[in-house]
C-alpha positions as CSV (number, residue, x, y, z in Angstrom):
1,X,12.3,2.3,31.2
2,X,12.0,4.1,28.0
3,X,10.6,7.8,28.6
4,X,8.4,7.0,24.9
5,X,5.3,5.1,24.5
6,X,7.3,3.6,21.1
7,X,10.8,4.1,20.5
8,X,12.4,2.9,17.2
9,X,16.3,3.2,16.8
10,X,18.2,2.8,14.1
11,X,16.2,0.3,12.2
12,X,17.2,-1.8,8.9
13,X,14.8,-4.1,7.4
14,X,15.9,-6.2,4.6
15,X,14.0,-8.5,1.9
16,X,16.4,-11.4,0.6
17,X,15.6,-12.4,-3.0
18,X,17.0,-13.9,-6.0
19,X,17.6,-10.8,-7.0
20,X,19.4,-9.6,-3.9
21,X,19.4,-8.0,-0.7
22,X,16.4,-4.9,-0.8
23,X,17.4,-2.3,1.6
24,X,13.4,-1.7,2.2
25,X,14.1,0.1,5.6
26,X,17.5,1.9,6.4
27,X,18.6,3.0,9.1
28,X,14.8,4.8,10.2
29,X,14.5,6.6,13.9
30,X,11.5,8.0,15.6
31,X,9.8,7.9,18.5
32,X,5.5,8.1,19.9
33,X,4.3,9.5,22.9
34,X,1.2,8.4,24.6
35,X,-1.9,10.1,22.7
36,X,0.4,11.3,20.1
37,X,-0.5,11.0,16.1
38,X,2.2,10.6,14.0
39,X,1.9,10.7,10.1
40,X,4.5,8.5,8.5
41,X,3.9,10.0,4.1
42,X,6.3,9.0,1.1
43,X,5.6,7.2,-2.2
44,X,5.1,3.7,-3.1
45,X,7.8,2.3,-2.3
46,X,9.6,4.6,0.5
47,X,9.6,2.1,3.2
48,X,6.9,3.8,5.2
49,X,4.2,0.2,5.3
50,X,7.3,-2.0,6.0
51,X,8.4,0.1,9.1
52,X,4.9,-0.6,10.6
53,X,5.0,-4.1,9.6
54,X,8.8,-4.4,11.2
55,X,7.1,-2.9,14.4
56,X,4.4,-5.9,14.4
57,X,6.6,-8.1,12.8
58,X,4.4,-9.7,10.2
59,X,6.8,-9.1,7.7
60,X,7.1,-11.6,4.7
61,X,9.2,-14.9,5.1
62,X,12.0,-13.2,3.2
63,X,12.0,-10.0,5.3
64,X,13.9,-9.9,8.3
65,X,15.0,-7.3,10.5
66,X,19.1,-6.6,10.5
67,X,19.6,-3.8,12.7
68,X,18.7,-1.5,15.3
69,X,16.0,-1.5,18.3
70,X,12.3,-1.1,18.7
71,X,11.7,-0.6,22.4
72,X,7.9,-0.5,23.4
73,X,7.9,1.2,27.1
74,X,11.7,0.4,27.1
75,X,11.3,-3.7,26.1
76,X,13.0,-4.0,23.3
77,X,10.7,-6.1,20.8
78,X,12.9,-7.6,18.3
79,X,14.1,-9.9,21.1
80,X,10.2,-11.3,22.2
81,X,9.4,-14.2,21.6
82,X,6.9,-15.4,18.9
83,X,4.3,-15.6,22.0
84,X,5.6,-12.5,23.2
85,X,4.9,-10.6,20.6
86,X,1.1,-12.3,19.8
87,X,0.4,-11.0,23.7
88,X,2.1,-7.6,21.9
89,X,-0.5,-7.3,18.8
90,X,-4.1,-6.6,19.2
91,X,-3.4,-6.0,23.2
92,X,-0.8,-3.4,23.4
93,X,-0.7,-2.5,19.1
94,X,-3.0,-3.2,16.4
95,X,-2.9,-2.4,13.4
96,X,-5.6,-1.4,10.3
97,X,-4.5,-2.9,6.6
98,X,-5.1,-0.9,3.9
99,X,-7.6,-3.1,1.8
100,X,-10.3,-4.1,4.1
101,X,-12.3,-5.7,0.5
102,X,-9.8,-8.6,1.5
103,X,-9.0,-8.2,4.8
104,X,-11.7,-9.9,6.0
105,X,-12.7,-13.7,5.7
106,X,-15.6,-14.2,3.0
107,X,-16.9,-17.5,4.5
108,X,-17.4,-16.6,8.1
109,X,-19.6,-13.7,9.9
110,X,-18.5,-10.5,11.1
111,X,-19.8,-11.4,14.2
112,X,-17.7,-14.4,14.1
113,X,-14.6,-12.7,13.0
114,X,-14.8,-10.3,15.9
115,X,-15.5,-12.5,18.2
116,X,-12.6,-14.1,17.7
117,X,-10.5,-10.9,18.0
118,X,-12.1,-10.4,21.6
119,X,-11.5,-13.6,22.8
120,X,-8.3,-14.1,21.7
121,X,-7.1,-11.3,23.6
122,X,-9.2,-10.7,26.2
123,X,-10.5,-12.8,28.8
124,X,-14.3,-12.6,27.8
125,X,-16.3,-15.6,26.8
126,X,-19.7,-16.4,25.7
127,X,-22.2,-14.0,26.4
128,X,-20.3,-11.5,27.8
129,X,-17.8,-12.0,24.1
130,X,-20.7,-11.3,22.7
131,X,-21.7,-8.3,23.9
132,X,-18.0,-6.8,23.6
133,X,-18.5,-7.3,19.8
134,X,-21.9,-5.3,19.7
135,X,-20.5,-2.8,21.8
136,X,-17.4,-2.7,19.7
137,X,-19.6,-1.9,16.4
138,X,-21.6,0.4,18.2
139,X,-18.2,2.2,19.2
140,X,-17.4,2.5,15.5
141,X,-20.5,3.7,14.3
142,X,-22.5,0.6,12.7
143,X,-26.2,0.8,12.7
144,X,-28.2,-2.1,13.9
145,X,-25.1,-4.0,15.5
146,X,-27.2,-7.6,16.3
147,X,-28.4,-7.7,12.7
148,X,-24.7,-6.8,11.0
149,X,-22.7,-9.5,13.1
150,X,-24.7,-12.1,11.7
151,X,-23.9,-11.1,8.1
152,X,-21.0,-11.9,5.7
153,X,-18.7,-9.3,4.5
154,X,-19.3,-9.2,0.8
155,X,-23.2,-7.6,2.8
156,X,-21.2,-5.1,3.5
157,X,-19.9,-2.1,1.4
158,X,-16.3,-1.0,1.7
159,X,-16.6,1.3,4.3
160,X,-18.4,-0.7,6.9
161,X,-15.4,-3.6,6.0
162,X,-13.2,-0.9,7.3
163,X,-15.1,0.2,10.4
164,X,-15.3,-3.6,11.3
165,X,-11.2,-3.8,10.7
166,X,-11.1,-0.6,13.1
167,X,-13.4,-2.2,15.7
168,X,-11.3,-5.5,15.1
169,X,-8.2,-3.5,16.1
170,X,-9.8,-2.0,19.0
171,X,-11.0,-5.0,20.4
172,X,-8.1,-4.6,23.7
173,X,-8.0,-1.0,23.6
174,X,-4.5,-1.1,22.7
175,X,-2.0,1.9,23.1
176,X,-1.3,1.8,20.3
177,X,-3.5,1.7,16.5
178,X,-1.0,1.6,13.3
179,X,-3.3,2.7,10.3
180,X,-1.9,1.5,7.3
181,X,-3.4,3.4,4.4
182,X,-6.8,2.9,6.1
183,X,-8.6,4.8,3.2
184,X,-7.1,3.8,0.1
185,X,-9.7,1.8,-1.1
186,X,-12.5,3.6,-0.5
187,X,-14.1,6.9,-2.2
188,X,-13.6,10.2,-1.1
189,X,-16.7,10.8,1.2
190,X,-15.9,7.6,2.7
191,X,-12.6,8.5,3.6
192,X,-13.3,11.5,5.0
193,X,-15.6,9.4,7.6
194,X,-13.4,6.9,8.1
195,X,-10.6,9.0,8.7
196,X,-13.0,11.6,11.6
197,X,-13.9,8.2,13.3
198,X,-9.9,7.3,13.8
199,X,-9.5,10.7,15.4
200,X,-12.3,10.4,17.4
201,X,-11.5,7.0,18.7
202,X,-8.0,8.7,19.5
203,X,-9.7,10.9,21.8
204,X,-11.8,9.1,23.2
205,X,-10.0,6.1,24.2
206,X,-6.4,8.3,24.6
207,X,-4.5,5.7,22.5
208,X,-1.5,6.7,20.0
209,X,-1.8,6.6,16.1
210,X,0.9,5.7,13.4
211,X,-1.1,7.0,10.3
212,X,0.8,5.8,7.1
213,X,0.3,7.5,4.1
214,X,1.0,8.8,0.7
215,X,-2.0,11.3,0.9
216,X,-0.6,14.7,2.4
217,X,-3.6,15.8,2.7
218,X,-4.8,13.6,5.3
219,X,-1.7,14.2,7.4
220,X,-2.4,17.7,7.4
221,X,-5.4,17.6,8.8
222,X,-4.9,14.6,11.7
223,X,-1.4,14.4,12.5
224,X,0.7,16.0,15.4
225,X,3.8,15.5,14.2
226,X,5.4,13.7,10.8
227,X,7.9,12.2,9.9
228,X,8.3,11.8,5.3
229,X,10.6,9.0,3.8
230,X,11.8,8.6,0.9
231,X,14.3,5.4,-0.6
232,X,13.8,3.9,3.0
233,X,15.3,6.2,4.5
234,X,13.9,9.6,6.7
235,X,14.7,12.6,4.9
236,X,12.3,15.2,6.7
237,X,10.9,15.3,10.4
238,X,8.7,17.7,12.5
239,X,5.2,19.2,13.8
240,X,2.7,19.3,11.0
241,X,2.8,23.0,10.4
242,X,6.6,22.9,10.3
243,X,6.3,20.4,7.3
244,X,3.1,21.7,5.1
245,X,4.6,25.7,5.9
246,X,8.2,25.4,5.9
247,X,9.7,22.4,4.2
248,X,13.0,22.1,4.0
249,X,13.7,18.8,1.5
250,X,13.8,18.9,-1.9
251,X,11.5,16.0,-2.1
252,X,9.0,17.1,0.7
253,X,8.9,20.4,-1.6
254,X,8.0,18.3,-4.2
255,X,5.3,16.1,-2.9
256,X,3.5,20.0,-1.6
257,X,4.0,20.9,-5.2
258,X,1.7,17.8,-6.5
259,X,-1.0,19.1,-4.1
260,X,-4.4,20.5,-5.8
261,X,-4.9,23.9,-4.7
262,X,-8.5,24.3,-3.8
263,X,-8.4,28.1,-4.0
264,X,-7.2,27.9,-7.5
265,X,-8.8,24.7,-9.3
266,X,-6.8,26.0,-12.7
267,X,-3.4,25.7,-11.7
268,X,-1.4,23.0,-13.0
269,X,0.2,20.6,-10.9
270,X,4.0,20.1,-11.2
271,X,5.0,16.6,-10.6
272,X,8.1,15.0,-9.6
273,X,9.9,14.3,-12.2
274,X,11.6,10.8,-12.5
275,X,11.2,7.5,-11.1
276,X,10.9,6.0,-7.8
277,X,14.9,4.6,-6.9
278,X,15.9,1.0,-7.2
279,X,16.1,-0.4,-3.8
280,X,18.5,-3.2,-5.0
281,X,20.9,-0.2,-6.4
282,X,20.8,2.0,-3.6
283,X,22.9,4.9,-4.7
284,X,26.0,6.3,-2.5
285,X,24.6,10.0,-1.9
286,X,21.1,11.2,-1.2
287,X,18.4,8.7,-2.4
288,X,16.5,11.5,-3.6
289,X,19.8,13.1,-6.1
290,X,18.4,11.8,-9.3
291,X,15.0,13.5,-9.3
292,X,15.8,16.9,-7.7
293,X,16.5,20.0,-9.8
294,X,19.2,21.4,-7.1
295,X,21.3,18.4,-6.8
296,X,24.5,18.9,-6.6
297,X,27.9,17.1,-6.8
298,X,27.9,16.4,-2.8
299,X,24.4,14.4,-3.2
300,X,26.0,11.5,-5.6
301,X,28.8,11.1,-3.2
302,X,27.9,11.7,0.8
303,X,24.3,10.8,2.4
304,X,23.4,14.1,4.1
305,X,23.3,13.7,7.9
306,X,19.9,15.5,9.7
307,X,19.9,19.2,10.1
308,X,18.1,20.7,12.6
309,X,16.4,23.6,11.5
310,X,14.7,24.3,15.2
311,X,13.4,21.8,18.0
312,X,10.3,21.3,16.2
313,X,12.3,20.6,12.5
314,X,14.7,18.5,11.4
315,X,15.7,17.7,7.9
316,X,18.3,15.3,5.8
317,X,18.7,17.7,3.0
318,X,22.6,19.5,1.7
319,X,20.5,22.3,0.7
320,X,20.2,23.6,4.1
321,X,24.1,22.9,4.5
322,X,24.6,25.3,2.3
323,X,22.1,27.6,3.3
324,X,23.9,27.7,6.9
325,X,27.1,28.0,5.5
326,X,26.1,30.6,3.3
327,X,24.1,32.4,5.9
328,X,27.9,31.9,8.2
329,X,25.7,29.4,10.2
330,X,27.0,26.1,11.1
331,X,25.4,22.7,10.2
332,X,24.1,21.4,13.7
């Protein structure tokens, strides 16, 4: 029995194309307590949404996993079955998609969307299904619950179409909700409301939370612990405050750099220069090497092993190799 809620080891998730093998996911560990929030931020591009989708494993017919475990309370899930593993999501994990504009089906209710949520995995039926889906809007903050389930969801605007997906994946009270960009389609006030209503759900119903993410600032403000990726691979991993007030990767630097700072509006942001990596070129060194100002020659050639910094920080970055050897240190 695994002492974690959610326990992924050494994962590899590949896309096969004409083109050639993509590397989207390589070689990625982490693990979830119960009640825990973890923040998973990087770029278009970093891996980050196909780590959540290898842990549901709705990935895309040319995606596969290749390596490495994901043990849910110790059962290792890449070896259920396809039944399995539709017991698995929306009873024990669920997960929010980013677009809830198409997430939804146009030509049939919401009540008749949820409905089918809750009986799928539950064992309510009739009447007593449909009061789990009123109670279930109600839970997520929709005014007038009878009269919205028997609407369509182009009635709706895009943040009610993303409380519906939320009550949709809370249908089993599962122990787990991955939110995949949950607010990147909606406007700013809206995401603020969406993203107070996840953590209140959190506490309410004691459930853990993969938040993926490209917006730091979101992480900052919800998130326990986080891990940031970059080429589909980890390079920086620890509590919140570690991250945002002592990073200690070049590229998580970067991203803090690109942050508006409220208490100066004038100051102008500095970018990260370059372009995302080509995940059908993977380079030999650090992933990051072509866009950092203090590369140097040890990045092209050797991918830097994890560093930890303290019990709270770890981090994938030579920088801190040779801070520690400079500093008579060793590398840990």
């Amino acid at each position: 029995m695994s002492e974690y809620l959610l326990d992924v080891q050494d994962l590899h998730t590949s896309f096969f194309t004409d083109a050639g093998e993509v590397q989207a996911v390589n070689g990625v560990s982490f693990h979830l307590d119960p009640g825990e929030i973890l923040g998973i931020v990087g770029e278009s591009g970093s891996g980050k949404s196909v780590t959540a989708y290898s842990i549901m494993q709705i990935l895309a017919d040319t995606g596969r996993i290749v390596g490495g475990r994901i043990l849910y309370k110790g059962d290792d899930l890449s070896k259920f079955s396809e039944k399995q593993m539709q017991k698995f999501r929306g009873k024990s994990c669920s997960i929010i998609f980013q677009d809830p504009m198409t997430s939804l089906n146009p030509v049939f209710t919401i009540g008749s969307q949820l409905k089918e949520a809750v009986v799928l995995h539950t064992d309510k039926r009739g009447k007593e299904a449909d009061e789990r889906v009123i109670e279930l809007l109600e839970l997520v903050g929709i005014n007038e619950p009878q009269k919205r389930v028997k609407q369509y969801p182009f009635e709706h605007s895009g943040g009610m179409r993303q409380r519906v997906m939320i009550a949709m994946a809370l249908a089993c009270e599962p122990d787990i909700l991955i939110a995949d960009e949950p607010t990147t389609a909606l406007d700013v006030t809206i995401q603020a409301q969406i993203l107070e209503l996840i953590q209140e759900l959190q506490l309410k119903l004691g459930m853990a939370v993969i938040l993926v993410t490209h917006d730091l600032g979101v992480i900052a403000s919800m998130c326990d612990n986080v891990v940031v990726m970059y080429g589909g691979r980890i390079c920086e991993r620890g509590t919140a405050s570690e991250i945002f007030y002592h990073p200690k990767h070049e590229y998580t630097k970067g991203l803090l750099r690109s942050i508006p700072n409220v208490n100066n509006m004038k100051e102008r942001l500095v970018p990260i220069a370059g372009t995302p990596i080509n995940m059908l070129n993977l380079p030999k060194g650090c992933s990051f090497c072509a866009r950092c100002d203090n590369a140097m020659k040890i990045c092209l050639d050797r991918v830097p092993e994890e560093l930890e910094i303290n019990e709270n920080h770890k981090a994938s970055c030579w920088m801190n190799v040779k801070q520690a050897f400079e500093e008579g240190g060793a590398a840990v």
